[in-house]
RORO-957797 format. One record per residue (C-alpha): residue number from 0; residue in three letters; x, y, z. Coordinates in nm, 3 decimals, always signed. Example, Ala and Ser with C-alpha at 12.3 -4.5 7.8 and 13.67 -1.06 7.14 Angstrom:
2
pt k 0, r ala, X +1.230, Y -0.450, Z +0.780
pt k 1, r ser, X +1.367, Y -0.106, Z +0.714
% end
This chain:
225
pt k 0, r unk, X -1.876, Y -0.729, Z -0.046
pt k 1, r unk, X -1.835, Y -0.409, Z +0.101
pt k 2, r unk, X -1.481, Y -0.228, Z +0.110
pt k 3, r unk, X -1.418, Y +0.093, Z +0.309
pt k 4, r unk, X -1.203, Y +0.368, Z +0.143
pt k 5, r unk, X -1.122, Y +0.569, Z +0.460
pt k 6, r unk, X -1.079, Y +0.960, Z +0.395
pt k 7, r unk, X -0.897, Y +1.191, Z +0.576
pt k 8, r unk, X -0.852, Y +1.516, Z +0.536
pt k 9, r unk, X -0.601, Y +1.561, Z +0.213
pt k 10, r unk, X -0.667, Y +1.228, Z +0.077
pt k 11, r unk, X -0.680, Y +1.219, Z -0.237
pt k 12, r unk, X -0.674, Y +0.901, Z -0.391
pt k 13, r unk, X -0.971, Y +0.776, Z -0.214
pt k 14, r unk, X -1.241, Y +0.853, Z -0.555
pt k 15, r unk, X -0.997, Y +0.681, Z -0.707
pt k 16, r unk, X -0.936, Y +0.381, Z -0.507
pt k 17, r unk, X -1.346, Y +0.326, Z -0.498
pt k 18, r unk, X -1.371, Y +0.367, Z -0.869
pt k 19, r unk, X -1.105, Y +0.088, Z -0.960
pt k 20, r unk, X -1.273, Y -0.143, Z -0.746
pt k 21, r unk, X -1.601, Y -0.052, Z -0.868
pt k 22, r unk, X -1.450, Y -0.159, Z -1.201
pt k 23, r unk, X -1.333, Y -0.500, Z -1.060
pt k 24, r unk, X -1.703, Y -0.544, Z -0.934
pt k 25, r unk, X -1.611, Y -0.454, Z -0.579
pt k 26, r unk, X -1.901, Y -0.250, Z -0.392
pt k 27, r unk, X -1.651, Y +0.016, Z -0.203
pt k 28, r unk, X -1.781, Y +0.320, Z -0.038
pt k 29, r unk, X -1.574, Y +0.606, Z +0.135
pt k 30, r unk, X -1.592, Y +0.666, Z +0.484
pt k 31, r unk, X -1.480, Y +1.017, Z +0.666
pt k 32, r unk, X -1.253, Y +0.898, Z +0.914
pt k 33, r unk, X -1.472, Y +1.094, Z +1.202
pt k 34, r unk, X -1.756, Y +0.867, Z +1.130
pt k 35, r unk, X -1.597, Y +0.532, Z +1.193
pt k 36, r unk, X -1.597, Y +0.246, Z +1.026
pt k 37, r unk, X -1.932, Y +0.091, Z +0.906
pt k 38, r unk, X -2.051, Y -0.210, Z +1.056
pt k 39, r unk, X -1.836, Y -0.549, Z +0.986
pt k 40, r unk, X -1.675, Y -0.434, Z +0.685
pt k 41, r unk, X -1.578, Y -0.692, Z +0.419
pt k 42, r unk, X -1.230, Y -0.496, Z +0.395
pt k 43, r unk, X -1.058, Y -0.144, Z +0.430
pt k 44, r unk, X -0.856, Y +0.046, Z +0.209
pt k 45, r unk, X -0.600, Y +0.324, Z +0.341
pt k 46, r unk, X -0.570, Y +0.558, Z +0.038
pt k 47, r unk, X -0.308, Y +0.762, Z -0.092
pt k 48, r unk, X -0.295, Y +1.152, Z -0.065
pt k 49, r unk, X -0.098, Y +1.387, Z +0.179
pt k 50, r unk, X -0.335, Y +1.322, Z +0.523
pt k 51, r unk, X -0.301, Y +1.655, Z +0.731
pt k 52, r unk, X -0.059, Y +1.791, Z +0.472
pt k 53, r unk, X +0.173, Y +1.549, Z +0.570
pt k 54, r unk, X +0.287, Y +1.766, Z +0.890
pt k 55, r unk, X +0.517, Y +1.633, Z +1.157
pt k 56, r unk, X +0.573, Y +1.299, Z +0.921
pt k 57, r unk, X +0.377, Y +1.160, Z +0.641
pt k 58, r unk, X +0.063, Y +1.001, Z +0.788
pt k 59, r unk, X +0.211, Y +1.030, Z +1.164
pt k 60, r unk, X -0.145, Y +1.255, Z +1.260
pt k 61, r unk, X -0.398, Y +1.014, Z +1.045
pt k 62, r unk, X -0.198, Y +0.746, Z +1.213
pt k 63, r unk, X -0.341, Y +0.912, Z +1.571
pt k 64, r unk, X -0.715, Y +0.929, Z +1.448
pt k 65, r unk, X -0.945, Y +0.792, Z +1.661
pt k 66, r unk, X -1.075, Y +0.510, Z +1.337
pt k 67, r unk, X -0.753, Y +0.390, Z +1.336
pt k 68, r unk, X -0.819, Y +0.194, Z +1.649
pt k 69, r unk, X -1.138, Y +0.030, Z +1.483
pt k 70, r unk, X -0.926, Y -0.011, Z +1.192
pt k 71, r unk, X -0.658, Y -0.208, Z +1.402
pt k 72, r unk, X -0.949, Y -0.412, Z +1.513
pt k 73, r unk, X -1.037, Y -0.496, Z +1.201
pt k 74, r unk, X -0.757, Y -0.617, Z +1.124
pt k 75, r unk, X -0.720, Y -0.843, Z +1.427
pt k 76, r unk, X -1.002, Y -0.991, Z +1.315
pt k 77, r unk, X -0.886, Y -1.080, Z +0.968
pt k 78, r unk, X -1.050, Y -0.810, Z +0.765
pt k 79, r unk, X -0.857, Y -0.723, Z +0.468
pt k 80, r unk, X -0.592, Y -0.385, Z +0.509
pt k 81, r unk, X -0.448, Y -0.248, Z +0.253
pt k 82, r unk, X -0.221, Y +0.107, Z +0.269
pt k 83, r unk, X -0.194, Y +0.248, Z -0.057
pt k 84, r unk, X +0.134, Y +0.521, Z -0.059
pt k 85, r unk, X +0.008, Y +0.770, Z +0.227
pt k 86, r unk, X -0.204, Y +0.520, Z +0.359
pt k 87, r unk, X +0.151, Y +0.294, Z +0.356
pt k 88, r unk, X +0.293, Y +0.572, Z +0.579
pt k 89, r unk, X -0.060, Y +0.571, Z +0.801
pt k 90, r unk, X -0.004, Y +0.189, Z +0.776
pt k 91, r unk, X +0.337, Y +0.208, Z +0.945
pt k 92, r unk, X +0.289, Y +0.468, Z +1.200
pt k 93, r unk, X -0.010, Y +0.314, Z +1.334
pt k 94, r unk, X +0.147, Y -0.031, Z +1.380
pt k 95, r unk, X -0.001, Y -0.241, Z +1.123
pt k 96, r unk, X +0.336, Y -0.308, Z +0.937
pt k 97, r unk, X +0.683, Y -0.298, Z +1.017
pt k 98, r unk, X +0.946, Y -0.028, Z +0.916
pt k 99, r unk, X +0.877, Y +0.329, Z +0.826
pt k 100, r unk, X +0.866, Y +0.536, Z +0.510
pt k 101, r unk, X +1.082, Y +0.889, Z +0.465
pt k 102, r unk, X +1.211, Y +1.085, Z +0.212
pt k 103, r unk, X +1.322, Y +0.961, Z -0.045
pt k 104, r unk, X +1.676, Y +0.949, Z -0.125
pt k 105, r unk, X +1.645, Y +1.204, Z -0.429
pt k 106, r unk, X +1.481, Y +1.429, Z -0.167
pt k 107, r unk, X +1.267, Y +1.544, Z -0.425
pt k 108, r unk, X +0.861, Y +1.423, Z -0.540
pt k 109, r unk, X +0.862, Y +1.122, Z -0.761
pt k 110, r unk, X +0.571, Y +1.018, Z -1.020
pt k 111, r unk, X +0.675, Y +0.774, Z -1.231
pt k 112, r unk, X +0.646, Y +0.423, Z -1.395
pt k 113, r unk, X +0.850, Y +0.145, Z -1.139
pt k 114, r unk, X +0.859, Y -0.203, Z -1.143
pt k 115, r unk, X +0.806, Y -0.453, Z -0.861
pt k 116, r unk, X +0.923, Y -0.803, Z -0.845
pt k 117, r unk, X +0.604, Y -1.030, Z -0.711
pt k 118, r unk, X +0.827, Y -1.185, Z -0.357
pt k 119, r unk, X +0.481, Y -1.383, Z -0.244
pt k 120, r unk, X +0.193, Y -1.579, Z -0.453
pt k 121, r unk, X +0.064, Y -1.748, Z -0.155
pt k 122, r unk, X -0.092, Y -1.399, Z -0.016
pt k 123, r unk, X -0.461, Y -1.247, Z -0.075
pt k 124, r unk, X -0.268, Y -0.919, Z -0.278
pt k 125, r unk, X -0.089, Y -1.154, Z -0.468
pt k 126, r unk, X -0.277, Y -1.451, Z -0.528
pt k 127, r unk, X -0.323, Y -1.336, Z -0.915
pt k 128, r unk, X +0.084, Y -1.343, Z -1.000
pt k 129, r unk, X +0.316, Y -1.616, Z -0.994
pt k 130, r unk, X +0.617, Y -1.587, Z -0.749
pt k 131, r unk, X +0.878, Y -1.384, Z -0.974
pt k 132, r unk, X +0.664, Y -1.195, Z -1.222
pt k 133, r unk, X +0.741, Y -0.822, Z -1.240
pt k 134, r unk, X +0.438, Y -0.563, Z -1.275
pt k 135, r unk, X +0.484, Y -0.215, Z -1.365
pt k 136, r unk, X +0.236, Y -0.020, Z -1.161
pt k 137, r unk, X +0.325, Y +0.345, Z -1.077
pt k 138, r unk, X +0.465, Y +0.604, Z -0.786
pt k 139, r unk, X +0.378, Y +0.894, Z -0.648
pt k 140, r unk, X +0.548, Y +1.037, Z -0.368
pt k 141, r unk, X +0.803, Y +1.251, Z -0.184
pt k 142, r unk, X +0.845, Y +1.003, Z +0.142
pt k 143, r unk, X +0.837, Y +0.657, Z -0.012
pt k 144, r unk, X +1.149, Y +0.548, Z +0.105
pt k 145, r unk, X +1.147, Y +0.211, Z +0.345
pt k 146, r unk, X +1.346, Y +0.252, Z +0.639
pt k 147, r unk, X +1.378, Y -0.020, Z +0.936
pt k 148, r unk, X +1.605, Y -0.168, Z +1.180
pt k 149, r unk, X +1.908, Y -0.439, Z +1.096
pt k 150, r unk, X +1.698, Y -0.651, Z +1.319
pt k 151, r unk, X +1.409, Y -0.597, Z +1.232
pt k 152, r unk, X +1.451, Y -0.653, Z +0.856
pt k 153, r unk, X +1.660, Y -0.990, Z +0.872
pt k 154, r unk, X +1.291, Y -1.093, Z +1.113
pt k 155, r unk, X +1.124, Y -0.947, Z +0.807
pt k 156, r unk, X +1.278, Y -1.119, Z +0.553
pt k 157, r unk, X +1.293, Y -1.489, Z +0.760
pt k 158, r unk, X +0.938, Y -1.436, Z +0.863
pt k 159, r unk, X +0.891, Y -1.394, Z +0.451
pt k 160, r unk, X +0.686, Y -1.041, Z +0.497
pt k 161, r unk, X +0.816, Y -0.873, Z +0.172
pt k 162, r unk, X +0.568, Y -0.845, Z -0.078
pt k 163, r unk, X +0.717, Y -0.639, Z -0.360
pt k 164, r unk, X +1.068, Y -0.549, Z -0.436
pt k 165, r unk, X +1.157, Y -0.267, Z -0.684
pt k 166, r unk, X +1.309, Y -0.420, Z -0.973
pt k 167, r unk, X +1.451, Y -0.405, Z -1.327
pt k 168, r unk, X +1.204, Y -0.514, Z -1.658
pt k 169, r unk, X +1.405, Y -0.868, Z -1.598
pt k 170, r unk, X +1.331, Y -0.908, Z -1.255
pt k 171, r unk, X +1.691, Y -0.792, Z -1.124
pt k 172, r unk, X +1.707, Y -0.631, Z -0.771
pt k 173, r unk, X +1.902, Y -0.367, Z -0.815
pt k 174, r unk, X +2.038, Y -0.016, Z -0.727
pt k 175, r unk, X +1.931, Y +0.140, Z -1.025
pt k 176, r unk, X +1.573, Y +0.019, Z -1.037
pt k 177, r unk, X +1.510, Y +0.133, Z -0.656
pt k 178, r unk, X +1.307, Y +0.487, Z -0.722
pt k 179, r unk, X +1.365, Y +0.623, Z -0.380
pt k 180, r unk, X +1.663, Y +0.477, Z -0.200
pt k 181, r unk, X +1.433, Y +0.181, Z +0.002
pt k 182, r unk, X +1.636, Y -0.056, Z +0.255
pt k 183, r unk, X +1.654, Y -0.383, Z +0.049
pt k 184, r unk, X +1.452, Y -0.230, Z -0.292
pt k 185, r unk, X +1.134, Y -0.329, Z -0.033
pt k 186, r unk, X +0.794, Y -0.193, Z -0.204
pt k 187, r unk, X +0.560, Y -0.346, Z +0.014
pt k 188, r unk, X +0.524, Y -0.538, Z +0.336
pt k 189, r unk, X +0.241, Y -0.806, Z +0.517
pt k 190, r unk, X +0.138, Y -0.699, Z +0.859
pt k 191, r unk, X +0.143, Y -1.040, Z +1.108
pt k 192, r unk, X -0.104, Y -1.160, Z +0.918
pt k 193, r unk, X -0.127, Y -1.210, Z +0.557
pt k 194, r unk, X -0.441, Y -0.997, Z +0.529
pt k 195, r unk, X -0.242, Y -0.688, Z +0.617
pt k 196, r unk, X -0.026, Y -0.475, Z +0.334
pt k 197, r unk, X +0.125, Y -0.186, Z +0.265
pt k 198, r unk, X +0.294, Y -0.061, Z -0.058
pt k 199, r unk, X +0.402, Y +0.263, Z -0.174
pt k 200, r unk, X +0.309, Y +0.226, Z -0.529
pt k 201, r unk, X -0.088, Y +0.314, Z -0.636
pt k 202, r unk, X -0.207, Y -0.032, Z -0.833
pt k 203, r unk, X -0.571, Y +0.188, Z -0.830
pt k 204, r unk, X -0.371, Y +0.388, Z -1.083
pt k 205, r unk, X -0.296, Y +0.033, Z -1.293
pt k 206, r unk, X -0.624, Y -0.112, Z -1.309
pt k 207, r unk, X -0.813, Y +0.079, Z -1.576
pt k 208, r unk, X -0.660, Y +0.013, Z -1.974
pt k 209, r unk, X -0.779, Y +0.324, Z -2.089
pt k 210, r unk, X -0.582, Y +0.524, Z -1.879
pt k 211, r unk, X -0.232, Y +0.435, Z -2.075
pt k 212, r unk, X -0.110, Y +0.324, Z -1.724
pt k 213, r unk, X -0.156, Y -0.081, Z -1.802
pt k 214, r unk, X -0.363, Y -0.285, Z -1.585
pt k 215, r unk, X -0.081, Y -0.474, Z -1.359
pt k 216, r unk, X -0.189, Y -0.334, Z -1.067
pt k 217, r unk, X -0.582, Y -0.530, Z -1.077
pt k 218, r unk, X -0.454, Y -0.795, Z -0.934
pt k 219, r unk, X -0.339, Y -0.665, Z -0.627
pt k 220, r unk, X -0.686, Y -0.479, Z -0.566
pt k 221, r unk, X -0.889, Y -0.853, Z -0.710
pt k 222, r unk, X -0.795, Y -0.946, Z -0.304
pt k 223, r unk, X -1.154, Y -0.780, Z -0.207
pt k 224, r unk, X -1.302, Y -0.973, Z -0.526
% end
């Protein structure tokens, strides 16, 4: 199987995404986002980083690049998507997933340690959980906060597109465990289909034990396994 990390200019969490799944025996490459996608890929990976500085709005211009229409193809097809952080934001502004993602609430950068409540076991990113179990898999980002319409989230939530919530260690949804002010603790959301996903936190950063970091975040990445 053959995953495409796309790269834009200021990604810079695409070496990383390839070399955690290279470690979960996943044959990834990186792609510069002027050379298209390569032919039927087996999935695509929107990395983290700060695309075009993050100008205008994070990922609004990546959003606009001319491989996001092959990536929108892709996914029409039923090729795996997955927007890590910046590639959330890409994710969003391009159409791929409801919502939006803005600064957070502290208005400051945040890198730190969350935890996410698993909302969905039935989905390819989190077929390796059970509904209910909480991961700790970290952040790393200034716009992260999930922002969407009163109508548009109650479709979200009876259409049963959250992925993630930010939670407490015991599972709780709650004020104090949402890092950046998100409507409803939300972490990550499914495009229309299931094979589309976006999430702010970096489970590339979670895969590898020797980095201190834990290794919650694998399964979310075993999808392209």
């Amino acid at each position: 199987m053959t995953v495409a990390v796309v790269q834009f200019g200021g990604s810079n969490c695409d070496r990383d995404a390839v070399r955690a799944l290279d470690h979960l025996g996943v044959d990834a490459e990186r792609v510069w986002h002027e050379d298209g996608l390569p032919a039927d890929p087996d999935g695509i990976v929107l990395p983290g980083g700060f695309s075009y500085g993050d100008y205008l709005r994070a990922g609004a211009m990546a959003a606009r690049a001319p491989i996001m229409e092959e990536v929108r193809d892709a996914a029409d097809d039923g090729v795996p998507v997955i927007g890590i952080c910046n590639g959330a934001q890409i994710g969003s502004e391009s159409g791929l997933t409801p919502g939006a993602f803005t600064t957070n609430a502290s208005a400051r950068f945040q890198c730190e340690p969350v935890r996410l409540r698993v909302e969905r076991a039935d989905t390819p990113w989190t077929a390796a959980y059970d509904e209910g179990d909480v991961i700790e898999v970290p952040i790393a980002h200034g716009e992260g906060r999930f922002e969407i319409s009163e109508a548009a989230h109650a479709d979200l939530v009876a259409d049963d597109r959250v992925l993630f919530r930010y939670c407490d260690a015991d599972g709780n949804v709650t004020d104090a465990a949402n890092p950046n002010g998100s409507t409803d603790n939300v972490a990550g959301v499914l495009g229309e289909r299931e094979t589309v996903a976006v999430l702010m936190p970096h489970p590339e950063r979670a895969t590898f034990p020797d980095l201190g970091r834990g290794t919650d975040g694998a399964g979310i990445l075993r999808a392209f396994a």
